[in-house]
N, C-alpha and C positions, 0 to 999 in steps of 0.2 A: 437639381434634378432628382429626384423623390423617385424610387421602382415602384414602389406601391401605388403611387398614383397615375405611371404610366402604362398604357396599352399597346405593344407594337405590334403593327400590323406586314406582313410576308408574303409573297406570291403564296411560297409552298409550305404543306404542312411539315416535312422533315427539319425544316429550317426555321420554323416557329416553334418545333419541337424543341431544338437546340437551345434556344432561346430561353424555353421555358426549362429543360432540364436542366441544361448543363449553367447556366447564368442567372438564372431567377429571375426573368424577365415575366411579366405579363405578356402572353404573345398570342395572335390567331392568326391567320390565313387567308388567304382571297380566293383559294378554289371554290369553282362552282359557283361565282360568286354573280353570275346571273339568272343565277334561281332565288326566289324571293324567302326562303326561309332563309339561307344564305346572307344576302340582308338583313334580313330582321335580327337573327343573330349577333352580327357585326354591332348593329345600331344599340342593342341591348349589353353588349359587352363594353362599349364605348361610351356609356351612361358617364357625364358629368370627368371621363378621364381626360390624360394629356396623351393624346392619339400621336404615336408615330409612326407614319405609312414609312416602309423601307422598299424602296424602287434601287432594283438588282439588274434590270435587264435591260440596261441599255435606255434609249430614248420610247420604247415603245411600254416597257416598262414603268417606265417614268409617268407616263400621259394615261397609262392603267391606274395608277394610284390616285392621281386628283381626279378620273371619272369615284373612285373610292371616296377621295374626301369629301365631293362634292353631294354624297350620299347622305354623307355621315355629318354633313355638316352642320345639323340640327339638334344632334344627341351627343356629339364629344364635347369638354369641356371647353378641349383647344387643338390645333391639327397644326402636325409637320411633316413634312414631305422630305425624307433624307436620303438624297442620291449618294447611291454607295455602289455605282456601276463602275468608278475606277479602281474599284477591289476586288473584279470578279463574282464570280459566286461565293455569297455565305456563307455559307457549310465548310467551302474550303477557306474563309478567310478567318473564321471564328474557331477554324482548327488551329491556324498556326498561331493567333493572337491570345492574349491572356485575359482571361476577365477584368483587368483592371483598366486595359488598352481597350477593349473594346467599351467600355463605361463609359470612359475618357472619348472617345470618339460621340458616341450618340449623345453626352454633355456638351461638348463643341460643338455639334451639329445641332442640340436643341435651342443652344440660345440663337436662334433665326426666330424670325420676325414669324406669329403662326399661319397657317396660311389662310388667305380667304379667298372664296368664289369669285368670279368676274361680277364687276359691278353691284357686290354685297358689300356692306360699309363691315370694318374689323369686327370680329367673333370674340364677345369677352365676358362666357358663360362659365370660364372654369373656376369652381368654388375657390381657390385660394383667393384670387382676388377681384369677384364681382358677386353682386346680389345672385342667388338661383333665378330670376325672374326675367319672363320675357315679353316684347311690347307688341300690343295686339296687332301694331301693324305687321313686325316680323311674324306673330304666329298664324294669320291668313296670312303669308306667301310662303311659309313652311311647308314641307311638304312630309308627311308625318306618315309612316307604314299603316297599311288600312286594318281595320281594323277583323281578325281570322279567331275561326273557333276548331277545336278538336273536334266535338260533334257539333255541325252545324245550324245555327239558331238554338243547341241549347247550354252548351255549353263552350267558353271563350276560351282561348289560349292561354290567356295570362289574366292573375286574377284570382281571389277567394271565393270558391264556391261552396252553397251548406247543399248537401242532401241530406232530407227529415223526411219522417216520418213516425207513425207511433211503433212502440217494440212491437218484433216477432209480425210486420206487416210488408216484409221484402225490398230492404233500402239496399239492407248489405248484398241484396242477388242485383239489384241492380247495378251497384258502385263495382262488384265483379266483372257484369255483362257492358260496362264503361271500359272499364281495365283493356279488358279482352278486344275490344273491336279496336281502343286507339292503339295497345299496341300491334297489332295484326295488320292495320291502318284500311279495316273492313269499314263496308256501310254502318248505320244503327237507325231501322226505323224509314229506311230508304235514304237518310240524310248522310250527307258525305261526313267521313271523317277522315283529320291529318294523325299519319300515324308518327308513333312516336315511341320513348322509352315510359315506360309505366313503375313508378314503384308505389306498391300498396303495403301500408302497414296496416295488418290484420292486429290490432290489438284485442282483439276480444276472441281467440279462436288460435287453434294449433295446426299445425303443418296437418296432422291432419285429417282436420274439417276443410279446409284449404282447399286441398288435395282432391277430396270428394266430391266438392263444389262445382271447382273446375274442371271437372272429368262429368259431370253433366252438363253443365254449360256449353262444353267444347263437342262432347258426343265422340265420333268419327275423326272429328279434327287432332292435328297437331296444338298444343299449345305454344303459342309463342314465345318464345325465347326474351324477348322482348318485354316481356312482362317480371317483375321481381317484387320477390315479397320480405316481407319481414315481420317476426310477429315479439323482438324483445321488444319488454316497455320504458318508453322513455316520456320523459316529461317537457314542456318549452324554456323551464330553467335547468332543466339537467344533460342538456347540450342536443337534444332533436332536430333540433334545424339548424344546427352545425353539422348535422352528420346528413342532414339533407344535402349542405351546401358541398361535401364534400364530393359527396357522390355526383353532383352538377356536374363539378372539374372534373371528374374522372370520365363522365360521360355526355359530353353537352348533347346529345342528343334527348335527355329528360324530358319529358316536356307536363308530366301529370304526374302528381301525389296524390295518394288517398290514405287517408289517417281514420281510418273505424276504430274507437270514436273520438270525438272533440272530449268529452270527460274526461276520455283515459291519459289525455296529454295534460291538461292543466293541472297545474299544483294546487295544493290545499288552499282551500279561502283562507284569509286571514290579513295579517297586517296593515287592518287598517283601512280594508277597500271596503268600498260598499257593494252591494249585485253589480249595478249599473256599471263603475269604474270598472269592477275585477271583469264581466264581461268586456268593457269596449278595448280595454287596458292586454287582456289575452291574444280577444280576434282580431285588431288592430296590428299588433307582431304578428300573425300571422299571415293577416293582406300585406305590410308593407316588406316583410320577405319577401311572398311570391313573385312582388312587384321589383321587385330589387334584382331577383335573378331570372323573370321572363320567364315563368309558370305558373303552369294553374295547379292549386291546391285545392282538393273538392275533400271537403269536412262531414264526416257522417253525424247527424245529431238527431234528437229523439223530439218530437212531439208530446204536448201536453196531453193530459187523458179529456178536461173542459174540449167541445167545439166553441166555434165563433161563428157569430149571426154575422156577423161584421167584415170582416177579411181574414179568408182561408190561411192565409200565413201570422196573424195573427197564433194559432197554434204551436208556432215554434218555441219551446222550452227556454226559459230563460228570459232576459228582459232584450228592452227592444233596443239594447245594446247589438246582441248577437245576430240578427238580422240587417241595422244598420251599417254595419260594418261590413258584412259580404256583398262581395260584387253581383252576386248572380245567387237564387235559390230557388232549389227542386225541391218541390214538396210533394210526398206521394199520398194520398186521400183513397183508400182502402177500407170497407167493411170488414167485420175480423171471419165471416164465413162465407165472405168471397172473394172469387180470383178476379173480379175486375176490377181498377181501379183507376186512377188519375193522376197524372205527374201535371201539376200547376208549374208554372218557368214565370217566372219575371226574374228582374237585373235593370241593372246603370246602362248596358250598352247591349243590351237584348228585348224583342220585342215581347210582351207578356202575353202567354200564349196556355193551353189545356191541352194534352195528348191522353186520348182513352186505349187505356194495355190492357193488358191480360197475362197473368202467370199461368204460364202452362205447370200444370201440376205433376207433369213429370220431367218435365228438361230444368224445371225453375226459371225458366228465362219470361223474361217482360217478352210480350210481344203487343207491336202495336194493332188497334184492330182495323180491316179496312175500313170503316166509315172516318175513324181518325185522320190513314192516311190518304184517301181520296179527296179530303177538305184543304188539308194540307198542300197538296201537290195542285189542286184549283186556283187554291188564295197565292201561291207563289206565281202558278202560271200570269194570273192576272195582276199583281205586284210587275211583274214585268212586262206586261203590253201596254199597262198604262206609264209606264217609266217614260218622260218626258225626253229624256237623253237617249234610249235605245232609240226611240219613233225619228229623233233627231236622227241619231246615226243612221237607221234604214235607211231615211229620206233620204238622205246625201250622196250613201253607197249607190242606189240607184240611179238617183242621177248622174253619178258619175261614171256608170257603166258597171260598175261591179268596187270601185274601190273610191278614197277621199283620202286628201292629207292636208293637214292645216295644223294652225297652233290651237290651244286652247282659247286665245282671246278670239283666233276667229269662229269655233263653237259657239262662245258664249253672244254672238252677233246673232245665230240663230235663234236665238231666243232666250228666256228665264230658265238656266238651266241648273246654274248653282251663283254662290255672292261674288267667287274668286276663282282665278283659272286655278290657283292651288288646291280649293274646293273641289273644282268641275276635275281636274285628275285623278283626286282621288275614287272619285264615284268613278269614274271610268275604271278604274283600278278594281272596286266591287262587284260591277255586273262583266268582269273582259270573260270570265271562261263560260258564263251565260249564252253571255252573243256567241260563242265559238259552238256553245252546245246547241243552242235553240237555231241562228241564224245563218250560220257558218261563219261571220264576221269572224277574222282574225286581228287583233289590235298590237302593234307595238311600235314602241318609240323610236325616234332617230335626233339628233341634233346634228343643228349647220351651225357653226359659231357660238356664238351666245343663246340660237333660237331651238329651245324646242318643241319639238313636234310630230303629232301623234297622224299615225297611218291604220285605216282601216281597209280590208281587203275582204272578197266575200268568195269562198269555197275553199274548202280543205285540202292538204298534200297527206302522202302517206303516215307522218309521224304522229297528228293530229288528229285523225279520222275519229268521225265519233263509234264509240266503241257500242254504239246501241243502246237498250233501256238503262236505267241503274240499276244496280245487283238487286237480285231478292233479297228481302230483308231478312233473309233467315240464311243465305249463301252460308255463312260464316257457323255459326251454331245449330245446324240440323244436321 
């Protein structure tokens, strides 16, 4: 039994706390733990470890834990369930007990058989002793957290992102006016965003230009707290994204980095790389961090002075290393004696799309202009009426007086909706706060045994109500 490779998991946080302080345990918590960040969280902390859920409270307790495992049962290496309700509470049992008593206990208790879901054949993903690899059958009945952006549709939550464009053409007022609304967790551009901890390393600039920036960006407003900067320089061999990571632990609320610029982080050419390697070899460490600790990294980089007849991101500085390797890239398309301009968006897991801004020449801030966001808010409308699955769920709701509950295999009877019911869930999962916004449809799960299954209900209660338009897109910085 290896600490470093295990994860334990706790009702409460004071008791994970212990865990992690006082014993050096790997530990988190199950609070909150039917909010879907909450989730994801879990799932990303549980990446490839030896998961042990600790059930404290009894039998009810107990059956809280494997609704837990059976979440997580896709993304831990390996899962045990260790009832330790004839000890009491934690807190008080890890008082009187020793660290070495207590080791000794969740060793004994580890060697159990790891647990598996009803009627899933054994789980034997944890790297010490199986391939990392999984079979296409298990991955269609997987059921895998869908996929959420900080600003929505342009930016993802996890994941390397480049914003370019050429110098002195407003990347850096943008990657500020980023900053400021996730951690605020304001609209941007009328698109939702999840808010979050932000830390921005300002390498090209001092507290305070900083300072000044963000005092016209924000105007009137408060700046959020939530936001943190840093402007020493460090480099990707001279421990940056160690002091990333650390700052993670301290705060798993983090959810965005921003590094102005990508230059000021990488070490001197040399040793041997060529362009190509020394980029893919850089921005590579940088994606498979982010991806490692479940955030997004958005990289500031400069545009070449050449245009392309060819493809607009074709401009990006550096070879086509540095573009292959990001998940997702903003490119801002700017005249040098005007304030309107173009953020181009393509990505792996984003639709490739044009937003027409405008810097206002005295706030600095992008703003979108209404012809942008009028097209915008059309093409989604209509992305959603023609959704094969929502026209489904109307149907049904209808008929059924106002609500419907079934499984997903009986959905997928209705028609060509997705290839799997693990598919058809997840989409359900994508458009649920849509239907609640657009239709009033309310959607959530239940299980009877081994079955579950999804309830649709149509009209809102007090805590749900739709709260009206979406903010103006200026709520936040006017």
């Amino acid at each position: 039994m290896n600490r470093d490779t295990i994860l334990c998991i706790i009702e409460n946080e004071p008791e994970a706390k212990i865990l992690r302080d006082n014993y050096g345990y790997n530990a988190a918590d199950t609070e909150d733990w039917t909010h879907t960040d909450k989730q994801m969280q879990l799932r990303r902390l549980s990446r490839g470890k030896d998961v042990v859920l600790i059930a404290t409270n009894g039998e009810f307790g107990y059956q809280s834990m494997v609704r837990v495992a059976q979440k997580l049962y896709t993304s831990a290496g390996s899962l045990r369930i260790l009832d330790l309700q004839a000890y009491g509470d934690l807190v008080d049992f890890v008082m009187e007990e020793t660290e070495e008593r207590l080791h000794a206990l969740l060793a004994e208790l580890y060697a159990l058989v790891p647990y598996t879901p009803p009627g899933v054949q054994s789980h034997t993903l944890a790297p010490a002793t199986a391939d990392d690899d999984i079979g296409g059958d298990e991955l269609a009945a997987a059921e895998l957290p869908p996929l959420t952006y900080l600003v929505e549709g342009i930016l993802p939550a996890e994941g390397l992102c480049l914003l370019t464009a050429a110098p002195k053409k407003g990347k850096s007022w943008l990657a500020l006016l980023i900053a400021l609304r996730v951690a605020a967790g304001e609209a941007l551009w009328g698109r939702e965003v999840t808010q979050g901890r932000v830390l921005y390393f300002a390498l090209e600039d001092g507290y305070r230009r900083i300072q000044a920036r963000q005092a016209m960006l924000c105007g009137a407003r408060e700046a959020p707290a939530a936001l943190r900067f840093d402007v020493r320089r460090n480099t990707l061999s001279g421990g940056l994204l160690d002091s990333v990571k650390r700052r993670k632990e301290l705060h798993p609320e983090l959810r965005l980095v921003i590094i102005d610029t990508l230059q000021m982080v990488r070490d001197s050419a040399g040793g041997g790389r060529g362009a190509y390697a020394g980029d893919y070899e850089d921005l590579a460490k940088i994606k498979n961090f982010a991806d490692s600790l479940g955030i997004c990294i958005l990289l500031i980089h400069h545009n070449r002075k050449m245009q392309s007849e060819n493809d607009i991101f074709e401009m990006v500085s550096g070879t086509n290393a540095i573009t292959g390797a990001a998940d997702t890239i903003l490119l801002i398309a700017r005249e040098r004696e005007s304030s309107a301009g173009t953020l181009h968006v393509t990505g792996r897991d984003c639709e490739e799309t044009s937003l027409t801004l405008e810097l206002d020449k005295k706030s600095c801030e992008w703003r979108i202009t209404a012809v942008s966001a009028e097209l915008y808010e059309k093409r989604k409308a209509k992305e959603y009426a023609e959704n094969p699955i929502v026209q489904t769920i109307r149907r049904l709701v209808a008929e059924g007086g106002g609500s419907w509950e079934g499984t997903a295999s009986a959905l997928m009877e209705t028609g060509e909706l997705a290839q799997t019911t693990s598919a058809l869930s997840h989409k359900i999962n994508l458009i649920e706060a849509e239907l609640l916004k657009n239709d009033g449809i309310r959607h959530r799960r239940t299980r009877s045994g081994s079955e579950r299954r999804h309830i649709f209900t149509q009209g809102h209660d007090g805590d749900d109500a739709d709260d009206g338009d979406d903010a103006d897109i200026c709520t936040f910085l006017n």
